[in-house]
C-alpha positions in Angstrom: 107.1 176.4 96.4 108.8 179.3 97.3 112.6 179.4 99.9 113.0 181.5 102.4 116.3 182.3 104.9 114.7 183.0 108.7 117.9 183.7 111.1 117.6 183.1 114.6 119.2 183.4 117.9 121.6 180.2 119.1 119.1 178.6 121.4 116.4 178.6 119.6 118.7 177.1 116.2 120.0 174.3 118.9 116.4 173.3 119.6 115.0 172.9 116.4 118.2 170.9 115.2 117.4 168.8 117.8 113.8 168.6 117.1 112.6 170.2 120.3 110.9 173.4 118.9 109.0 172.7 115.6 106.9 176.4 115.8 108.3 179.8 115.0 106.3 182.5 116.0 106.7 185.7 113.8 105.5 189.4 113.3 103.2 189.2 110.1 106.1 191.3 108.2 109.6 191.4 106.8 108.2 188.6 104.2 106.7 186.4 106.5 103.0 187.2 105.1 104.4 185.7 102.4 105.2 181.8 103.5 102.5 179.6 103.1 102.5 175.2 103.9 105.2 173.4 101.8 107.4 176.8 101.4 111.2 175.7 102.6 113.1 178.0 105.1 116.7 178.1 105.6 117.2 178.7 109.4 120.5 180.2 110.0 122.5 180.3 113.5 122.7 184.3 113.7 125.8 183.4 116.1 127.7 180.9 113.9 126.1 181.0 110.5 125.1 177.6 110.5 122.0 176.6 108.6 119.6 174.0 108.7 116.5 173.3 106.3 113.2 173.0 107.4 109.4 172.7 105.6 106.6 174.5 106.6 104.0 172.2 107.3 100.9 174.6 108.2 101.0 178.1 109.1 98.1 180.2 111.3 97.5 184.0 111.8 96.4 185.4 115.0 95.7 189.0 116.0 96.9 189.0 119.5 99.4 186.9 121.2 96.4 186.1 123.6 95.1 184.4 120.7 97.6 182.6 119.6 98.5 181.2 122.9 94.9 180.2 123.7 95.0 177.9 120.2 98.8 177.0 119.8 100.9 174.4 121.8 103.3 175.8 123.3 105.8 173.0 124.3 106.2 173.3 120.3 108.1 176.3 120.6 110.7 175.2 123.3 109.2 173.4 125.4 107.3 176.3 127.3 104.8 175.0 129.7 103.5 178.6 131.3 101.9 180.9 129.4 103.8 183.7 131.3 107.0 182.7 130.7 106.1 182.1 126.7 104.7 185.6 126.6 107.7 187.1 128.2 110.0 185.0 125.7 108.0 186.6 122.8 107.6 189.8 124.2 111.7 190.3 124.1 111.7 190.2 120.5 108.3 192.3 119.7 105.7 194.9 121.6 102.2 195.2 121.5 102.2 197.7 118.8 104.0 195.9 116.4 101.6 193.0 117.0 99.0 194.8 116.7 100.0 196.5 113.7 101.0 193.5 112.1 99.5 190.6 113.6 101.6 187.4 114.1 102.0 184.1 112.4 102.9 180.8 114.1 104.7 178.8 111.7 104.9 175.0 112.2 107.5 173.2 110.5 109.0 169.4 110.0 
């Protein structure tokens, strides 16, 4: 099984140290095509450079954030409850074209 380091902003670190957020959603790039269920990733605070070690436990692929959020629970990433306010979330770290060009993953870990 393969490592890899995923940083991430200081909310979303606090939440999955604490348990609350055990999905990741990702642009299909950069790597991440690459992880696959029982790969380890290193999350690291980008603020403080704390890390924390995670196992991916299953992984999916959609085309379109539509997708994914039709077949994902989203209190898994947060605690979102609103499918607006989840696709605004997402949306301030990728656009439609790179989704589309890409596709995303939604990683679930443990």
């Amino acid at each position: 099984m393969a490592t890899h380091t995923m940083t991430i902003n200081a909310l979303s670190y606090s939440l999955i140290a604490e348990g609350n957020k055990t999905l990741e959603v990702r642009l299909k790039k950069d790597g991440v095509e690459h992880y696959k269920p029982g790969d380890t990733i290193i999350v690291k605070d980008r603020e403080t450079g704390a890390t924390i070690e995670k196992r991916i436990v299953s992984l999916e692929t959609y085309a379109s954030l539509d997708d994914l959020i039709v077949h994902e629970d989203l209190k898994q990433n947060g605690n979102f409850t609103e499918h607006d306010a989840f696709r605004e979330r997402i949306r301030a770290f990728q656009t439609e074209d790179e989704e589309r060009e890409f596709g995303l993953a939604a990683i679930h870990f443990g």
